[in-house]
CHARMM-style PDB file with segment names, atoms N, HN, CA, C and O in Angstrom:
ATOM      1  N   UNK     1     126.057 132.498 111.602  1.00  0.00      PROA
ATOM      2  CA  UNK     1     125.988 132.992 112.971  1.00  0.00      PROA
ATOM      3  C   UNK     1     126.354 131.876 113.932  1.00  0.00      PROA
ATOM      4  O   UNK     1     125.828 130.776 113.758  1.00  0.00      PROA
ATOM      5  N   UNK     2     127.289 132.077 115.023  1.00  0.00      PROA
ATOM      6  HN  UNK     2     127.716 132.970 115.164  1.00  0.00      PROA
ATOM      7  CA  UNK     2     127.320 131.002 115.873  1.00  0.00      PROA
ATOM      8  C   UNK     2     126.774 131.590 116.914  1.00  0.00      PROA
ATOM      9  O   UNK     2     126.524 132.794 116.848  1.00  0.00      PROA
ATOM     10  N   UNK     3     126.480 130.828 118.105  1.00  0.00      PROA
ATOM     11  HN  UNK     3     126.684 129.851 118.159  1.00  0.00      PROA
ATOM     12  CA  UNK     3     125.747 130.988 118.995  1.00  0.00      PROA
ATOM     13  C   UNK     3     126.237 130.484 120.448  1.00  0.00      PROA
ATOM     14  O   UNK     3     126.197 129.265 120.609  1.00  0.00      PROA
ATOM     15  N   UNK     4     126.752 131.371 121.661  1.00  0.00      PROA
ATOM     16  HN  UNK     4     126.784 132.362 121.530  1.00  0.00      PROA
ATOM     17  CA  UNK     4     127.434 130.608 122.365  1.00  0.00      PROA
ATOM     18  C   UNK     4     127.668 132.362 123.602  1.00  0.00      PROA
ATOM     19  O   UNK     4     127.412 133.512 123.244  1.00  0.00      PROA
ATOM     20  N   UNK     5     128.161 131.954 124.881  1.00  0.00      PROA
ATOM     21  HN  UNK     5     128.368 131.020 125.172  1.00  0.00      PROA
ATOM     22  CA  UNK     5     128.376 132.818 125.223  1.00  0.00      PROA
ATOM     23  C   UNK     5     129.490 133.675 125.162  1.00  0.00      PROA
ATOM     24  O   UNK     5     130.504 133.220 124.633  1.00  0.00      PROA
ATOM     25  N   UNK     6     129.509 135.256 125.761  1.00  0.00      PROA
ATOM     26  HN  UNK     6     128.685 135.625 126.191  1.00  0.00      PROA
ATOM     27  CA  UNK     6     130.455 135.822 125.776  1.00  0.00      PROA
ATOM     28  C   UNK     6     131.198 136.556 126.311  1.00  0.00      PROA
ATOM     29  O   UNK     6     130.595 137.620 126.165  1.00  0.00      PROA
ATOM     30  N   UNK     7     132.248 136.831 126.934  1.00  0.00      PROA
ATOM     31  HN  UNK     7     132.738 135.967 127.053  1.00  0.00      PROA
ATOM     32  CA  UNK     7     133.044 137.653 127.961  1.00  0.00      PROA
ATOM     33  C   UNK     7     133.636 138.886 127.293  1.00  0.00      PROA
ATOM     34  O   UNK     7     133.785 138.838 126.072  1.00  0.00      PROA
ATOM     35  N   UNK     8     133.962 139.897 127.899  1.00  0.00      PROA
ATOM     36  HN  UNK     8     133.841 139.936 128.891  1.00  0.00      PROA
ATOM     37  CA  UNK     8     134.018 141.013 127.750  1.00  0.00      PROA
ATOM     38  C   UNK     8     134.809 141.321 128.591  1.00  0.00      PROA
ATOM     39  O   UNK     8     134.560 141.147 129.784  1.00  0.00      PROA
ATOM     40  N   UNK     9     135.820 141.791 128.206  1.00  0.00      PROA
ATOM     41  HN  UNK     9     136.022 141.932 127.237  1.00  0.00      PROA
ATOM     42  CA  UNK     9     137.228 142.798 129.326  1.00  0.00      PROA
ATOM     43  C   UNK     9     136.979 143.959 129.461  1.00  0.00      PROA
ATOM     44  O   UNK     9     137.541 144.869 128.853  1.00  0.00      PROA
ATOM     45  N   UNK    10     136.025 144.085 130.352  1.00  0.00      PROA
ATOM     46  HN  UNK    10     135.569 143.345 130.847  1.00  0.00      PROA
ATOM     47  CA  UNK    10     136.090 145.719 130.453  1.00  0.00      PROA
ATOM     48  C   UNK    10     136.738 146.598 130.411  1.00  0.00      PROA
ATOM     49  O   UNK    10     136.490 147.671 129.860  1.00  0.00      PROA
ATOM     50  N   UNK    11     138.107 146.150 131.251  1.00  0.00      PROA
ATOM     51  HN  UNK    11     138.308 145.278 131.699  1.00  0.00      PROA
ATOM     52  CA  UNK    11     139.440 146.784 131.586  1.00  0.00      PROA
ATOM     53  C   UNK    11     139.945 147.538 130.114  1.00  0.00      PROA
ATOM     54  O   UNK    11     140.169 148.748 130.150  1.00  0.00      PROA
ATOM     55  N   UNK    12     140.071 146.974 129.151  1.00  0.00      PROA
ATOM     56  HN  UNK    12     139.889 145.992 129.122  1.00  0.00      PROA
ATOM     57  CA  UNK    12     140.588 146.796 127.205  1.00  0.00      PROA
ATOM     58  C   UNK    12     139.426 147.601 127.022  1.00  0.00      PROA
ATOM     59  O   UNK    12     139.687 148.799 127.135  1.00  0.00      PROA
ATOM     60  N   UNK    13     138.203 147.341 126.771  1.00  0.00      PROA
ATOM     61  HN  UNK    13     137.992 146.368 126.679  1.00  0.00      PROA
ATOM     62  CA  UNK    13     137.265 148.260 126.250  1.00  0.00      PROA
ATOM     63  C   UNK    13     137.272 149.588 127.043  1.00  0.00      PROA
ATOM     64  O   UNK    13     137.402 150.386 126.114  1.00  0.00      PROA
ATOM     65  N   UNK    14     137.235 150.076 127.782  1.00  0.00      PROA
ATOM     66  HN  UNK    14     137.130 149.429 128.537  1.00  0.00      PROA
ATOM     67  CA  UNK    14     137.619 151.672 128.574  1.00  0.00      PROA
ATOM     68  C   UNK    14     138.407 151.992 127.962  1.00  0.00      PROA
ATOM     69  O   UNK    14     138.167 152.768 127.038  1.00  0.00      PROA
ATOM     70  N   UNK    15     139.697 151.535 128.207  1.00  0.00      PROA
ATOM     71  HN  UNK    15     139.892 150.904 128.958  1.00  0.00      PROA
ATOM     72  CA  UNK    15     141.001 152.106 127.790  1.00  0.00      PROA
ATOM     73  C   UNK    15     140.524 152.364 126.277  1.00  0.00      PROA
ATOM     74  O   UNK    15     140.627 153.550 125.966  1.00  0.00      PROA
ATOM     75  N   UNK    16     140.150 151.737 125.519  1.00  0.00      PROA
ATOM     76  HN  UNK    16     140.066 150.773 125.772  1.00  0.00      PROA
ATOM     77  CA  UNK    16     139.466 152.382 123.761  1.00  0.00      PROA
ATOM     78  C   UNK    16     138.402 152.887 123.867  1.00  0.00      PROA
ATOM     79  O   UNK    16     137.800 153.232 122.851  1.00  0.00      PROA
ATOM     80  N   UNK    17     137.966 153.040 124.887  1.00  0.00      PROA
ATOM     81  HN  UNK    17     138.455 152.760 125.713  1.00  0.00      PROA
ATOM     82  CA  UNK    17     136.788 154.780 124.919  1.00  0.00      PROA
ATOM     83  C   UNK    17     135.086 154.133 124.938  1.00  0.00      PROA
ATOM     84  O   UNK    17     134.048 154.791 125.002  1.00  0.00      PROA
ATOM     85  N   UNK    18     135.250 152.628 124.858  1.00  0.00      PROA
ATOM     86  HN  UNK    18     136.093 152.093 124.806  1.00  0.00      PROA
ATOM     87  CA  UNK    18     133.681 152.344 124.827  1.00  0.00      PROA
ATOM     88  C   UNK    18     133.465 151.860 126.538  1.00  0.00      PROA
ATOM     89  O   UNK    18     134.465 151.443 127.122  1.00  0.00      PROA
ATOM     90  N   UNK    19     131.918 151.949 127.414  1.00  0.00      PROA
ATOM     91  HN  UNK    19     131.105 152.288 126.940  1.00  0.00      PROA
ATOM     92  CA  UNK    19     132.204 152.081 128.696  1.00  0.00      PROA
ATOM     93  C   UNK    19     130.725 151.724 128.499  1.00  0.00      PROA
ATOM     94  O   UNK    19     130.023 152.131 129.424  1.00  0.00      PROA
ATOM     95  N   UNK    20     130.154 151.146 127.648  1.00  0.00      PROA
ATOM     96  HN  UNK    20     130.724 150.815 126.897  1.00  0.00      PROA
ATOM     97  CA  UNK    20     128.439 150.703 127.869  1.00  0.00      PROA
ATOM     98  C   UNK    20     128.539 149.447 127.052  1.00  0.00      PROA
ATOM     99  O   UNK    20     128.757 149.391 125.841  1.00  0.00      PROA
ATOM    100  N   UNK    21     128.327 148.329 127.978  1.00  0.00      PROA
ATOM    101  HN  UNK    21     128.149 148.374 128.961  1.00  0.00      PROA
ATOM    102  CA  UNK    21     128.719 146.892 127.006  1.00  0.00      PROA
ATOM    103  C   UNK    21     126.956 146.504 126.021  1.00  0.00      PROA
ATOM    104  O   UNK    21     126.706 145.660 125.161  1.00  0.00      PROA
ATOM    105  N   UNK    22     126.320 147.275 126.497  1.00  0.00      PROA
ATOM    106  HN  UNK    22     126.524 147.961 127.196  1.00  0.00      PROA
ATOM    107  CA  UNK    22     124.664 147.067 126.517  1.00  0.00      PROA
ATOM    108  C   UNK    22     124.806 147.399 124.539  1.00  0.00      PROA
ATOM    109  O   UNK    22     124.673 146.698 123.537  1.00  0.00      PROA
ATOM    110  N   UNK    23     125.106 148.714 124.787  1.00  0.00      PROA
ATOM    111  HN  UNK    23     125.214 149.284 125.601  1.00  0.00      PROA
ATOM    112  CA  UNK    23     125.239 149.777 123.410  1.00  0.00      PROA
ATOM    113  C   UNK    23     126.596 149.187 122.777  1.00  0.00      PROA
ATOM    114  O   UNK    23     126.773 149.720 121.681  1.00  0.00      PROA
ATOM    115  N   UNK    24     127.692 148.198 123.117  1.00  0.00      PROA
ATOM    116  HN  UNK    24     127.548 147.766 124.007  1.00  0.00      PROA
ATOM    117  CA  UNK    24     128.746 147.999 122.479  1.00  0.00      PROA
ATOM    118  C   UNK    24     128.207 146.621 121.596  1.00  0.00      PROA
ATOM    119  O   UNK    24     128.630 146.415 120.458  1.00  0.00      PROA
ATOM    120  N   UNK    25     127.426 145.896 122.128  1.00  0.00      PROA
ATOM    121  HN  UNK    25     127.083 146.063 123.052  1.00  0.00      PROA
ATOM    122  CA  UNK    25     126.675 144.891 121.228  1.00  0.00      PROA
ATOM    123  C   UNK    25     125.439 145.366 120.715  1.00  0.00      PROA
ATOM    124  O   UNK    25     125.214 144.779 119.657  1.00  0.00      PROA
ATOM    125  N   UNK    26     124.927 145.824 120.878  1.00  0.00      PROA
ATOM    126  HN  UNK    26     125.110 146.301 121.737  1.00  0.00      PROA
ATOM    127  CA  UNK    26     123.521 146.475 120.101  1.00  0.00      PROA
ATOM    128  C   UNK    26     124.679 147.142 118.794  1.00  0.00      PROA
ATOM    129  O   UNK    26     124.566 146.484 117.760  1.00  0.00      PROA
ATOM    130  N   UNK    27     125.669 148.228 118.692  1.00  0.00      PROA
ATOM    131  HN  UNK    27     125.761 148.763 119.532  1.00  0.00      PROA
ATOM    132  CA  UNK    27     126.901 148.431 117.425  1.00  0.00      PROA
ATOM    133  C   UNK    27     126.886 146.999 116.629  1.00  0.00      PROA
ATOM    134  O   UNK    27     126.260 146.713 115.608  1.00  0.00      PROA
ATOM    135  N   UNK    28     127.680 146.268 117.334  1.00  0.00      PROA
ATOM    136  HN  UNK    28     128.189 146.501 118.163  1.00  0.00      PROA
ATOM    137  CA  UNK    28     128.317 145.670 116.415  1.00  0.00      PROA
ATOM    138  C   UNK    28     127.268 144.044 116.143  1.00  0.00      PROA
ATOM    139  O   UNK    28     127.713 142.911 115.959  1.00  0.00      PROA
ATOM    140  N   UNK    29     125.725 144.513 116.212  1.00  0.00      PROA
ATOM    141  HN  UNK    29     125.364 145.433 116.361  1.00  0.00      PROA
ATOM    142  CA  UNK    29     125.044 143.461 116.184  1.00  0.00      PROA
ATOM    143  C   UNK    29     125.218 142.055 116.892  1.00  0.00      PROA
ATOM    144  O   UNK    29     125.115 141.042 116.200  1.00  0.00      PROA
ATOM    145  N   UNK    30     125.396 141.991 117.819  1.00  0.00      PROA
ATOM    146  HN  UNK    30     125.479 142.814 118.381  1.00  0.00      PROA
ATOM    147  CA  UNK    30     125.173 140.996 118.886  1.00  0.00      PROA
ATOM    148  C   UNK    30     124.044 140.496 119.805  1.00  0.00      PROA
ATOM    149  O   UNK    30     123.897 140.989 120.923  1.00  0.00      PROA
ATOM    150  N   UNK    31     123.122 139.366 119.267  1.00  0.00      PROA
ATOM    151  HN  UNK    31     123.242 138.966 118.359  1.00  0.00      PROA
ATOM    152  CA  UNK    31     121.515 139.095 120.254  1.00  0.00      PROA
ATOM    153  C   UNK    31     122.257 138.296 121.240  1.00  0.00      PROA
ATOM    154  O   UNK    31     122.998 137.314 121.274  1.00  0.00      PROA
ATOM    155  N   UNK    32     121.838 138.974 121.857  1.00  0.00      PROA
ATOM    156  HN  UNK    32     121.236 139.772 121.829  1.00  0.00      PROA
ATOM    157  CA  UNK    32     122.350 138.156 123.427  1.00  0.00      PROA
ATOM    158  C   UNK    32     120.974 137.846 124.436  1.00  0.00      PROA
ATOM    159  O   UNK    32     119.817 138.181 124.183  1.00  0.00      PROA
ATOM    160  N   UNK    33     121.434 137.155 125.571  1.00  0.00      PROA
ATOM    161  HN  UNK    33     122.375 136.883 125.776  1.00  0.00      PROA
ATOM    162  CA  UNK    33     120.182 137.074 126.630  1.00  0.00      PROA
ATOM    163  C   UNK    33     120.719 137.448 128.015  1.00  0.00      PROA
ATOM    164  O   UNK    33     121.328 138.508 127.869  1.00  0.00      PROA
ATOM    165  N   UNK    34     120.748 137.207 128.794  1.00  0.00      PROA
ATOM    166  HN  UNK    34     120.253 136.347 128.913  1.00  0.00      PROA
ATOM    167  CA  UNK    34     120.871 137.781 130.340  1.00  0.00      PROA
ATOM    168  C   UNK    34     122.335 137.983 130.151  1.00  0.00      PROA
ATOM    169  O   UNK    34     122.971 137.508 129.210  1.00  0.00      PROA
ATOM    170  N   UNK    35     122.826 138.716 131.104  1.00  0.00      PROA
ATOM    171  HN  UNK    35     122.309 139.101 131.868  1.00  0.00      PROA
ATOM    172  CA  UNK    35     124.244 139.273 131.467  1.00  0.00      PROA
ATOM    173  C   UNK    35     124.480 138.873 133.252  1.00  0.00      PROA
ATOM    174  O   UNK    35     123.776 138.935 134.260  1.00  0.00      PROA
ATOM    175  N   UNK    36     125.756 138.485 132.956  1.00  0.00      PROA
ATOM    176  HN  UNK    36     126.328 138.435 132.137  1.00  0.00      PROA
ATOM    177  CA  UNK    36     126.576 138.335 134.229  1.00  0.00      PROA
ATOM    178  C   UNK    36     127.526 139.706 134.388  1.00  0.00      PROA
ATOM    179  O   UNK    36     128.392 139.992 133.561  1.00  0.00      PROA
ATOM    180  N   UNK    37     127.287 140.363 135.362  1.00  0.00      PROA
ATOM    181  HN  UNK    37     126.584 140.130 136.034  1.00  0.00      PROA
ATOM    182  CA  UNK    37     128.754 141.087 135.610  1.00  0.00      PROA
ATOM    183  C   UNK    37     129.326 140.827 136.907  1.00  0.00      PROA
ATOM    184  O   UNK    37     128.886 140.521 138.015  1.00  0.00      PROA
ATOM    185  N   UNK    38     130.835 141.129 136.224  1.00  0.00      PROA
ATOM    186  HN  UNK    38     131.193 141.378 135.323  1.00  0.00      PROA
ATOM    187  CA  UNK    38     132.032 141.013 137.373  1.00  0.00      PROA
ATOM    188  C   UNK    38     132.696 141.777 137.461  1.00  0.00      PROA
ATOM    189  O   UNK    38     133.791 141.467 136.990  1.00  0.00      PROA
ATOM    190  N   UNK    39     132.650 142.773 137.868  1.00  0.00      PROA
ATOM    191  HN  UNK    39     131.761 143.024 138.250  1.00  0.00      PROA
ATOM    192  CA  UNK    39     133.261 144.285 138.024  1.00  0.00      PROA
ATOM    193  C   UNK    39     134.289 143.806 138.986  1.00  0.00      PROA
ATOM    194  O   UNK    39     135.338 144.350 138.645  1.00  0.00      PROA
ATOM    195  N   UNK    40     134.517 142.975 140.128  1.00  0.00      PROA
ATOM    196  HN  UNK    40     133.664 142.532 140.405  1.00  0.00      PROA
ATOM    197  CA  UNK    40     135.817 142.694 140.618  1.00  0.00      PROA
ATOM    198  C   UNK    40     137.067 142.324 139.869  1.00  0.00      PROA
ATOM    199  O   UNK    40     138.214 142.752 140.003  1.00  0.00      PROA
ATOM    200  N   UNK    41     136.392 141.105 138.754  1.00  0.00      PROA
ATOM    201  HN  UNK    41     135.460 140.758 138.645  1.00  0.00      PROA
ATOM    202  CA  UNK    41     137.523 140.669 137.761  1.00  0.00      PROA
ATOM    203  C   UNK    41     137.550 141.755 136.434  1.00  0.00      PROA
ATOM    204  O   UNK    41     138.516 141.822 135.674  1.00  0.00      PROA
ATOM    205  N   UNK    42     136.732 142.312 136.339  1.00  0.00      PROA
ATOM    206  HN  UNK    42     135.947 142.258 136.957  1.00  0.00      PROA
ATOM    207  CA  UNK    42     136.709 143.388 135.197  1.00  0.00      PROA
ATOM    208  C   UNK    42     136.453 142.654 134.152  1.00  0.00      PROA
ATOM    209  O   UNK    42     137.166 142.572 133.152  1.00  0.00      PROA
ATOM    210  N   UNK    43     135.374 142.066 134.356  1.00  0.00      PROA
ATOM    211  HN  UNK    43     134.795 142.133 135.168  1.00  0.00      PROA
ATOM    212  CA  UNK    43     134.381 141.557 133.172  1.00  0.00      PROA
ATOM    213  C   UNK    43     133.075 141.356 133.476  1.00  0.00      PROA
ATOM    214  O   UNK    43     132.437 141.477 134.522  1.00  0.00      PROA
ATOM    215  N   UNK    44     132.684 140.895 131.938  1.00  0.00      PROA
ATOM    216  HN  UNK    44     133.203 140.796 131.089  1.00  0.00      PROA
ATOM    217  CA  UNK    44     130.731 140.959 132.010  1.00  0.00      PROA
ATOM    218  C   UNK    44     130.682 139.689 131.059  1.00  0.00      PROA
ATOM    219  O   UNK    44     131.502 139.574 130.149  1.00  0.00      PROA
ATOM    220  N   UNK    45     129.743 138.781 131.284  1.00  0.00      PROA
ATOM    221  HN  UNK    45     129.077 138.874 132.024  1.00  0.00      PROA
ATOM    222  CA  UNK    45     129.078 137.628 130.497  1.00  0.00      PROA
ATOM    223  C   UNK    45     128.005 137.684 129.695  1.00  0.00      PROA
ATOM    224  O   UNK    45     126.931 137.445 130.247  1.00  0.00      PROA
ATOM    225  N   UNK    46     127.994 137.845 128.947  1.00  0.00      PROA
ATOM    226  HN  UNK    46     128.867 138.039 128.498  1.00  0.00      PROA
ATOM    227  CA  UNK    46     126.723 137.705 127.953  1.00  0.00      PROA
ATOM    228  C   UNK    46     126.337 135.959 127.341  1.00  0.00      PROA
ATOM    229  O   UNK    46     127.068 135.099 126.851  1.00  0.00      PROA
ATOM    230  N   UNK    47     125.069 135.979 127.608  1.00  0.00      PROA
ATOM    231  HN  UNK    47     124.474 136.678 128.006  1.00  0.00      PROA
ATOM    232  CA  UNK    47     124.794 134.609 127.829  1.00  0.00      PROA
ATOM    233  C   UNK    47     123.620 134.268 126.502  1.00  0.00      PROA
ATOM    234  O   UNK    47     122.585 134.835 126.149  1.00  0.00      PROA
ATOM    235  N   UNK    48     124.182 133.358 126.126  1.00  0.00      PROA
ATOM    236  HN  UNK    48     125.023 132.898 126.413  1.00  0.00      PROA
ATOM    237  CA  UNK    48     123.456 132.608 124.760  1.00  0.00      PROA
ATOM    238  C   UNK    48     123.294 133.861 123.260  1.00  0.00      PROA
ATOM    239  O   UNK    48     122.266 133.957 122.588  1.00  0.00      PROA
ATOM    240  N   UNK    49     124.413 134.589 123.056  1.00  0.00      PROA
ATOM    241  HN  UNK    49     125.248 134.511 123.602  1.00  0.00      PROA
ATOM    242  CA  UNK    49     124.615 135.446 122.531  1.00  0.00      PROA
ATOM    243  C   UNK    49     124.748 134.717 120.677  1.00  0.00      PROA
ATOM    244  O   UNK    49     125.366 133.713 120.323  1.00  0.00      PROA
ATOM    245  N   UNK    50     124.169 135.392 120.080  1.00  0.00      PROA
ATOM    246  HN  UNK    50     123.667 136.207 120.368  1.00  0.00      PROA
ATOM    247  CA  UNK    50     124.426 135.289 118.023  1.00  0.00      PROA
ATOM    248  C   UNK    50     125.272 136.195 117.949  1.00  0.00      PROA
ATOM    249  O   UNK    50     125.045 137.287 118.471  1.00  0.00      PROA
ATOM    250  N   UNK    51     126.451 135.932 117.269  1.00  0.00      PROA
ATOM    251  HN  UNK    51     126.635 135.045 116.845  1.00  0.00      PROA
ATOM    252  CA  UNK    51     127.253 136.489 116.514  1.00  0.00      PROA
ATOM    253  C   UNK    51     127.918 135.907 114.952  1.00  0.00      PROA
ATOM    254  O   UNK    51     127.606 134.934 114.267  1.00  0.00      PROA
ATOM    255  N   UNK    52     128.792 136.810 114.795  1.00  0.00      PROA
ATOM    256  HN  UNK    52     129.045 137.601 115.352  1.00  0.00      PROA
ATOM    257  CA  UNK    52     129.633 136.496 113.668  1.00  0.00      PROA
ATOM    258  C   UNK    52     130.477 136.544 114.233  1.00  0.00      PROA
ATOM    259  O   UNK    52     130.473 137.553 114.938  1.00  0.00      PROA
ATOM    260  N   UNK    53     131.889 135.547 114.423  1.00  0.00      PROA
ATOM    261  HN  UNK    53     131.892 134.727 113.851  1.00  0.00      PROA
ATOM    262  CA  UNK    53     133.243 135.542 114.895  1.00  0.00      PROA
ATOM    263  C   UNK    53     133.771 136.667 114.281  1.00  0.00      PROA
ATOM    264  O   UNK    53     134.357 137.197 115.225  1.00  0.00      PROA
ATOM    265  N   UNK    54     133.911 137.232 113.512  1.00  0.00      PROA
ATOM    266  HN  UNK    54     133.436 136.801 112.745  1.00  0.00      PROA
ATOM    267  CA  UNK    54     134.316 138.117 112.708  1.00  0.00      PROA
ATOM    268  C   UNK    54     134.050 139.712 112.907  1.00  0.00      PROA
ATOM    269  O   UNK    54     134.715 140.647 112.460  1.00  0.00      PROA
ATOM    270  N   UNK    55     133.117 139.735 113.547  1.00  0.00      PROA
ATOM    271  HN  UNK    55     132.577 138.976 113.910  1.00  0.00      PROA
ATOM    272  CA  UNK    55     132.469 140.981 114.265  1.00  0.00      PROA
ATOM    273  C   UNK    55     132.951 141.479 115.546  1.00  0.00      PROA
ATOM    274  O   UNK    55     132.591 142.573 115.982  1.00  0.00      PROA
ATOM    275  N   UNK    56     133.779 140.685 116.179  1.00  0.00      PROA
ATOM    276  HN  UNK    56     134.071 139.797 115.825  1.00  0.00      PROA
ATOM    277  CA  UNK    56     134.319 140.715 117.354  1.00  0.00      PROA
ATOM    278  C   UNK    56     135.066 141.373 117.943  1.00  0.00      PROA
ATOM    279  O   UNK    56     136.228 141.079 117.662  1.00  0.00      PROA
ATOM    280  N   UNK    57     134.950 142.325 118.812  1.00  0.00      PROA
ATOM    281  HN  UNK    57     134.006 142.564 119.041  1.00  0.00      PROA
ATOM    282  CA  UNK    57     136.470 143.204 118.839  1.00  0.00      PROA
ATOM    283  C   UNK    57     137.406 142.149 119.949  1.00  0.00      PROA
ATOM    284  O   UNK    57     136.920 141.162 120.501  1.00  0.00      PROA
ATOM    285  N   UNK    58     138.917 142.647 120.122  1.00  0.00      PROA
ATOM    286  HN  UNK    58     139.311 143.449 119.673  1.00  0.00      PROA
ATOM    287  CA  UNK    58     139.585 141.998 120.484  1.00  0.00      PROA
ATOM    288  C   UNK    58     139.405 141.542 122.133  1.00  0.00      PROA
ATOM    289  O   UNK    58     140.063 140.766 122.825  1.00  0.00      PROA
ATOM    290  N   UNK    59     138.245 142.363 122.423  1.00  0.00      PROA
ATOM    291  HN  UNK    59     137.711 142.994 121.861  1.00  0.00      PROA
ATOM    292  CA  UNK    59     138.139 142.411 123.685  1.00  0.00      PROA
ATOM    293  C   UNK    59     137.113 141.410 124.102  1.00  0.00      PROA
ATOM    294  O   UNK    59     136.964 141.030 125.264  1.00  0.00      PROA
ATOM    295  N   UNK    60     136.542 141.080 123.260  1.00  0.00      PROA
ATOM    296  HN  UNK    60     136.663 141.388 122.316  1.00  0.00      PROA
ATOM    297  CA  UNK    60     134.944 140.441 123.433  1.00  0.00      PROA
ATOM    298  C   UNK    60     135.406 138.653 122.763  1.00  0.00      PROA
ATOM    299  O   UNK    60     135.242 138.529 121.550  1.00  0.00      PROA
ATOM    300  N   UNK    61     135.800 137.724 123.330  1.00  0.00      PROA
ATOM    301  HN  UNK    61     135.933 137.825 124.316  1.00  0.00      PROA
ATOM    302  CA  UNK    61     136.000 136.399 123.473  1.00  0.00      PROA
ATOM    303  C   UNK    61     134.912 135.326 123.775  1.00  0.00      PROA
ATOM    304  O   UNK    61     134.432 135.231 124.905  1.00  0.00      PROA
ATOM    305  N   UNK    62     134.518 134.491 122.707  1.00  0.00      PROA
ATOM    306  HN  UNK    62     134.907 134.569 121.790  1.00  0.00      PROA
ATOM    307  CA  UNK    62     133.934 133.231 123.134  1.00  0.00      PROA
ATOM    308  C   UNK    62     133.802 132.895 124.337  1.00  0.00      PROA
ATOM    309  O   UNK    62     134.963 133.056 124.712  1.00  0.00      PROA
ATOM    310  N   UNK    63     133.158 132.489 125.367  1.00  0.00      PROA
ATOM    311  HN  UNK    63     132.215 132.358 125.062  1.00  0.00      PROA
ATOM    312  CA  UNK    63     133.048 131.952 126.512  1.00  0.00      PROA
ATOM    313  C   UNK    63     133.309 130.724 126.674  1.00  0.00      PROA
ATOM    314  O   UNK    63     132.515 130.048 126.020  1.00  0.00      PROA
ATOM    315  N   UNK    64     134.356 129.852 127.472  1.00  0.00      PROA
ATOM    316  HN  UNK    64     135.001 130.402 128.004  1.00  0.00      PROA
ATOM    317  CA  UNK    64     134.337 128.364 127.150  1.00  0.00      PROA
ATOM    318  C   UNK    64     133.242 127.403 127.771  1.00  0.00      PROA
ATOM    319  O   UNK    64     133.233 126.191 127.553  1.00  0.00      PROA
ATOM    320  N   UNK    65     132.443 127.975 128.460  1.00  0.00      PROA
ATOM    321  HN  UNK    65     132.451 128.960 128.636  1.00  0.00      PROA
ATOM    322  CA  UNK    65     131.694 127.173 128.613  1.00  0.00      PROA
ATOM    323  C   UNK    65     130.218 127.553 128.588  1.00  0.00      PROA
ATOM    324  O   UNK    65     129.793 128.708 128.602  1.00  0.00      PROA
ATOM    325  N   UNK    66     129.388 126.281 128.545  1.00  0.00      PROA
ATOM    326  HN  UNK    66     129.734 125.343 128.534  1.00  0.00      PROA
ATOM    327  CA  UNK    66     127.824 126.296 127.221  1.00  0.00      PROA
ATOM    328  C   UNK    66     127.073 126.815 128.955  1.00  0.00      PROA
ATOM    329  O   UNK    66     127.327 126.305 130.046  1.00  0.00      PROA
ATOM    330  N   UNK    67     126.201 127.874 128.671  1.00  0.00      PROA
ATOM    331  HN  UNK    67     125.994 128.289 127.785  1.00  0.00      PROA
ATOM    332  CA  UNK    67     125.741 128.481 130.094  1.00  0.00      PROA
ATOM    333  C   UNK    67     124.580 126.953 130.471  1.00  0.00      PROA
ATOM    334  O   UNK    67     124.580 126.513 131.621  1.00  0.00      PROA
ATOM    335  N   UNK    68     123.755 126.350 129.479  1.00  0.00      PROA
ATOM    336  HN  UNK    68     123.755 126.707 128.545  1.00  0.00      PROA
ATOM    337  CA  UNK    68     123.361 125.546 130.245  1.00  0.00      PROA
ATOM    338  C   UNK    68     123.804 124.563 130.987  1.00  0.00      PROA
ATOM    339  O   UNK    68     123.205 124.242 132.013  1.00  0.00      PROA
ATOM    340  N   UNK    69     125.160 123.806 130.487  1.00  0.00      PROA
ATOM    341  HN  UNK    69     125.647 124.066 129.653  1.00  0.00      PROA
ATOM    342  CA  UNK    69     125.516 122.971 131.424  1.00  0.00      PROA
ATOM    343  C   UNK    69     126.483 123.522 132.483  1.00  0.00      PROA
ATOM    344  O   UNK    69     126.665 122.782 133.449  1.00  0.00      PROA
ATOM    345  N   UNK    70     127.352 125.089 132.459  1.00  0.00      PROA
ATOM    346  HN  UNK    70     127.204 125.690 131.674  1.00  0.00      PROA
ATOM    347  CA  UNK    70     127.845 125.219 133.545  1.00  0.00      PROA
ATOM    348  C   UNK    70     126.878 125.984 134.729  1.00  0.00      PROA
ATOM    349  O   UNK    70     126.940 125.921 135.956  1.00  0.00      PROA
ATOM    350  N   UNK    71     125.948 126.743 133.815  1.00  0.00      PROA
ATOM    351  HN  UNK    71     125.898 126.794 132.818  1.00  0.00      PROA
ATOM    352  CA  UNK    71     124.675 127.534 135.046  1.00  0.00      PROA
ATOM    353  C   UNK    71     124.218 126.336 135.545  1.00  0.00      PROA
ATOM    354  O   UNK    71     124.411 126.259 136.758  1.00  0.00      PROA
ATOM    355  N   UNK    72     123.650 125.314 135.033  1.00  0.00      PROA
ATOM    356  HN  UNK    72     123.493 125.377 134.047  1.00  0.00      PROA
ATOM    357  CA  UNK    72     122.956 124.654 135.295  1.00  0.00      PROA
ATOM    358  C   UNK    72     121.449 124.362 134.883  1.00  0.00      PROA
ATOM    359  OT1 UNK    72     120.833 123.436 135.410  1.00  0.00      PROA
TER     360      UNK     72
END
């Protein structure tokens, strides 16, 4: 499992029919902790999230940066 945050294209996930990011990681087993959304840029942050790289749909990308040192 790595552990790290994660972004989400909303825009890509609609267009393939999923429209609840809550229930799209609870599927594909993802523990996450607080959420950022950005409905202007058409994304959502999931913050200090477990996954498997491998579990990932194409839409759902590593976050590059570690939420404690860019949140603060």
């Amino acid at each position: 499992m790595k552990k790290s945050d994660l972004i989400i294209d909303l825009t890509t996930m609609r267009q393939i029919g999923e429209f609840h990011t809550e229930s799209l990681l609870d599927n594909i087993g993802i523990k996450h902790g607080r959420s950022i959304s950005m409905p202007v840029i058409n994304c959502a942050i999931y913050l200090d999230c477990e996954y498997r790289p491998e579990d990932l749909p194409s839409f759902v990308q590593p976050y590059r940066y570690d939420s404690h040192k860019f949140w603060g």
